[in-house]
TORROSE-953738 format. One record per residue (C-alpha): residue in three letters; x, y, z. Coordinates in steps of 0.25 Angstrom, whole numbers, padded with zeros to 4 digits, always signed. Layout:
% TORROSE-953738
alaXYZ...
***
This chain:
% TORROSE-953738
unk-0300-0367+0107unk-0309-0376+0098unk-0307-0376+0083unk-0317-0380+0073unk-0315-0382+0058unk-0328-0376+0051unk-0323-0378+0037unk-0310-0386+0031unk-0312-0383+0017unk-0308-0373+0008unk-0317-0364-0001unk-0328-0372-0008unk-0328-0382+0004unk-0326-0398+0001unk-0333-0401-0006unk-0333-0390-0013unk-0346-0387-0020unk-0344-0388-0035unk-0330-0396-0034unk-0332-0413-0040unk-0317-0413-0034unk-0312-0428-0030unk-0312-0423-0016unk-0327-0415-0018unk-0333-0428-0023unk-0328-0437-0012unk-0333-0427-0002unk-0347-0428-0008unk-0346-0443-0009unk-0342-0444+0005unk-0329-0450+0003unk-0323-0455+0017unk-0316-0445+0023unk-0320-0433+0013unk-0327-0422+0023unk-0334-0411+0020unk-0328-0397+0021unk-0333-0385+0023unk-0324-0371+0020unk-0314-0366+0030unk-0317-0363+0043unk-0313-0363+0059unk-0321-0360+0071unk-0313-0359+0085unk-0318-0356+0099unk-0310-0353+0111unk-0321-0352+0122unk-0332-0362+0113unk-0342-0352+0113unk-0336-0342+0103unk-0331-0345+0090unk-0322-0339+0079unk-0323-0345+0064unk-0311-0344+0058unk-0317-0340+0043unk-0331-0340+0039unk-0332-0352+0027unk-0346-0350+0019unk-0348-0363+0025unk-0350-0357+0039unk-0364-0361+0040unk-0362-0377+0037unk-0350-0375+0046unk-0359-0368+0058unk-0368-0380+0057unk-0359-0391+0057unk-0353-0385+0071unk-0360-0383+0082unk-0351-0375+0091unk-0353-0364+0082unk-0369-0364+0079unk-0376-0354+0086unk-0380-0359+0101unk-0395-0363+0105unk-0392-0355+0118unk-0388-0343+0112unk-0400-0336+0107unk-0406-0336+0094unk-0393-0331+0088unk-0381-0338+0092unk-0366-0339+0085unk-0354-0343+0091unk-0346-0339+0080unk-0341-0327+0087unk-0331-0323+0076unk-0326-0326+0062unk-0312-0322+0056unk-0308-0324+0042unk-0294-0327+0036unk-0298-0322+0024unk-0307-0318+0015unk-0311-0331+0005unk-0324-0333+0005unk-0323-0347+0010unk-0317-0339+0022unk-0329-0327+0023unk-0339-0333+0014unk-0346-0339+0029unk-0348-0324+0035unk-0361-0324+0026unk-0365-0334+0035unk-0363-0326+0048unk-0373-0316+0044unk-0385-0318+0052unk-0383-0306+0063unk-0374-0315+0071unk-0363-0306+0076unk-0349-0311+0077unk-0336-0305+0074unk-0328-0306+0060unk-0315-0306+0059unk-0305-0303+0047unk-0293-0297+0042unk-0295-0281+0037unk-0293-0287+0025unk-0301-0297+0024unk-0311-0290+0032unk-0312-0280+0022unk-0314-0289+0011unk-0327-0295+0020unk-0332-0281+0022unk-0332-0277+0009unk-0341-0287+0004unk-0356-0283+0008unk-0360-0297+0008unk-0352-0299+0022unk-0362-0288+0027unk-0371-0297+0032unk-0365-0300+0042unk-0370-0285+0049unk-0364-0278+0059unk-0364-0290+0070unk-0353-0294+0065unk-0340-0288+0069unk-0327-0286+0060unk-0315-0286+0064unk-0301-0284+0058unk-0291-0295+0063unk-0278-0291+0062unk-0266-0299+0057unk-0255-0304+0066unk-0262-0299+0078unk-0270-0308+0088unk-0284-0304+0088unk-0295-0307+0100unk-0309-0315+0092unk-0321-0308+0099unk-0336-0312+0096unk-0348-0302+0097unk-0345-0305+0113unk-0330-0301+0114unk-0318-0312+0113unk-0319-0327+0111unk-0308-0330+0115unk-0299-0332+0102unk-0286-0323+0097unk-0283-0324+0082unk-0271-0318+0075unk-0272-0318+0061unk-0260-0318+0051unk-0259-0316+0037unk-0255-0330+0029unk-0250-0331+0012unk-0264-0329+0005unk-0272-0322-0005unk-0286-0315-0006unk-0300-0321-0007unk-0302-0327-0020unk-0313-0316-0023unk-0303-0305-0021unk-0293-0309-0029unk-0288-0298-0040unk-0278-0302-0049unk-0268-0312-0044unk-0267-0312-0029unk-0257-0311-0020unk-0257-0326-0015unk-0248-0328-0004unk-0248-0315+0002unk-0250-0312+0017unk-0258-0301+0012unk-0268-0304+0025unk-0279-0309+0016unk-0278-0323+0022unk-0272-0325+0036unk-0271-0335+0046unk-0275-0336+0062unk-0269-0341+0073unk-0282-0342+0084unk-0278-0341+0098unk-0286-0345+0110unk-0284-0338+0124unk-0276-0350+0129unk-0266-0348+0119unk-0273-0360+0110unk-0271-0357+0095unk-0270-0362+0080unk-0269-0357+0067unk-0278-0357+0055unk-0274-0352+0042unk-0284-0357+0031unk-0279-0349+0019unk-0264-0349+0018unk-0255-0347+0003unk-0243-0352+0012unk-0234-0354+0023unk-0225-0344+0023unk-0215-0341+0035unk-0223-0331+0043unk-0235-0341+0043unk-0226-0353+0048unk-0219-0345+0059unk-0233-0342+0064unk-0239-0355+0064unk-0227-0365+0066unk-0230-0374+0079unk-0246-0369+0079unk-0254-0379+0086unk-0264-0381+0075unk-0266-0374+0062unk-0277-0373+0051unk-0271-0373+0037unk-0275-0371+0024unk-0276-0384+0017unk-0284-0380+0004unk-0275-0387-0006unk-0266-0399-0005unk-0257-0396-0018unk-0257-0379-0022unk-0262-0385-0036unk-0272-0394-0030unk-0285-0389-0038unk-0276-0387-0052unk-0276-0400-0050unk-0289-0405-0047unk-0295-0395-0058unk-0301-0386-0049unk-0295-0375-0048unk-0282-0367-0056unk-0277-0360-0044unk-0265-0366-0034unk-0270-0367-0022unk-0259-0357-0018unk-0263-0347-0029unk-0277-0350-0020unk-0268-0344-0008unk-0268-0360-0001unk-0255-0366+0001unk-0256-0381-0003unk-0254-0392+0007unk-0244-0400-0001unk-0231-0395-0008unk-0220-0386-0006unk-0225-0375+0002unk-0237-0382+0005unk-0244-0383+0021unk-0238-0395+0023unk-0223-0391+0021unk-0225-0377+0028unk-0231-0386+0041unk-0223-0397+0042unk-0212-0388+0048unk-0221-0378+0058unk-0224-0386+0068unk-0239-0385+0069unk-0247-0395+0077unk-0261-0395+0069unk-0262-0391+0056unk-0275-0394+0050unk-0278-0390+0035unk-0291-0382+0031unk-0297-0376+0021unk-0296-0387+0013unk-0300-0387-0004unk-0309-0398-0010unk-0299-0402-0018unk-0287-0405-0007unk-0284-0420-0008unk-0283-0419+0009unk-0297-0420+0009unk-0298-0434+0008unk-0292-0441+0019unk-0288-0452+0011unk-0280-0445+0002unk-0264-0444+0000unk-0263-0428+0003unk-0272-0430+0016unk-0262-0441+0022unk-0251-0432+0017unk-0257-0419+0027unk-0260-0428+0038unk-0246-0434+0039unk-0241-0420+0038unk-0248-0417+0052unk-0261-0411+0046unk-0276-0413+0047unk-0285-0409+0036unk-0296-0400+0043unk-0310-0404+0043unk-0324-0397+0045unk-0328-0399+0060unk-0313-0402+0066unk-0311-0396+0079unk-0299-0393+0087unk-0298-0388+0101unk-0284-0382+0106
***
């Protein structure tokens, strides 16, 4: 199974467009070590030929050009994809905001909770993508078999429901942040050897079900969007906690680092990460403090075969 990281930032990407942030300016400056990040996104493949993105980041295009293994192939006739399928966790448009990208007639299947699912369908922008597209509703807690327009590809996912909130541009009122309400979930993606791994890029917390379920995982794909849950009071940029913004911090009582150190996972890599997180530069305190902890900070373009 091969794993490819589209996109290692949060909403707005890094650097984010209208942000003069320390860690936005060094990034256009070009400081060593300050890469580039475009928002959250995986593609896998089991077989090399058929691929499943895991969410659909409005960056998807600069993401299909930067990776070959998911352009559309000479060989194939004059319309090619082998994005076979696409499965979002939940519906933030940094998460669905890519779909619009996929609307050239190009048939693939979409996968998404009813709930999520019928937050896409009842907007009529997401009709452009036609009737070529399949929809499918994936289920919670019960392991569900990928297919593209040509049957399977090879890939099981069973998706769960993780401490979260709704999109942002649903909102009413004050939300219900930390609910497993099914408006954000987690996957575990399973190959048919038996290979699999965990990614989970929108999480309020680690709460007992969640670490009975991933505890000695092979490898897992984290939410990193804030170091420290009042990280963008802070800086100036926002007047939301990060965990009001339904993100459990990396640092701090309750934080990701706590809740891992005692699992017993053998790869953790944190995505989704915001431009004001100081784990960004690799120079800095908080990014020593991560890697020592057994962590990699996730970047655009790593891969990982299991």
């Amino acid at each position: 199974m091969r794993i490819i990281v589209l996109g290692s930032a949060a909403g707005g990407g890094f650097p984010q467009w209208n942000c003069a942030c320390r860690n936005c300016i060094a990034c256009r400056r070009g400081d060593h070590g300050f890469l580039p990040r475009t928002q959250s996104s995986l593609a896998v493949t089991a077989n090399g030929r058929d691929f499943l993105l895991l969410n659909a980041s409005p960056d998807l295009r600069a993401q299909i050009a930067a990776t070959p293994a998911i352009q559309a192939r000479a060989d194939a006739g004059t319309r090619d994809s082998p994005i076979a399928a696409v499965l979002v966790t939940n519906a933030d448009v940094d998460h669905i905001g890519g779909l619009l990208t996929l609307r050239e007639r190009q048939p693939f299947t979409l996968y998404a909770t009813d709930m999520v699912g019928r937050v896409i369908a009842s907007n009529s922008i997401f009709g452009v993508l036609s009737d070529v597209v399949a929809r499918r509703t994936l289920p919670l807690d019960t392991p569900t078999a990928i297919s593209g327009p040509a049957g399977p590809i090879g890939l099981t996912v069973e998706a769960f429901p993780v401490p979260g909130k709704v999109a942002l541009f649903l909102e009413q009122g004050t939300p219900d942040v930390g609910a497993r309400s099914g408006n954000t979930i987690g996957l575990r993606i399973a190959d048919e050897n038996g290979r699999s791994f965990y990614y989970i890029p929108g999480c309020a917390a680690v709460d007992a079900p969640l670490a009975e379920r991933i505890a000695g995982a092979r490898l897992v794909f984290f939410d990193g969007t804030l170091f420290t849950d009042d990280e963008m009071i802070a800086q100036g940029l926002s007047e939301k906690t990060g965990r009001r913004m339904g993100h459990i911090p990396i640092a701090g009582a309750g934080g990701s680092l706590e809740a891992f150190a005692r699992l017993g996972v053998e790869r953790r890599v944190y995505v989704h990460m915001n431009n004001s997180n100081p784990v960004l530069d690799p120079a800095s305190d908080e990014r020593h403090s991560v890697e020592r902890a057994g962590w990699e900070v996730g970047h655009d373009g790593l891969e990982i075969d299991l």
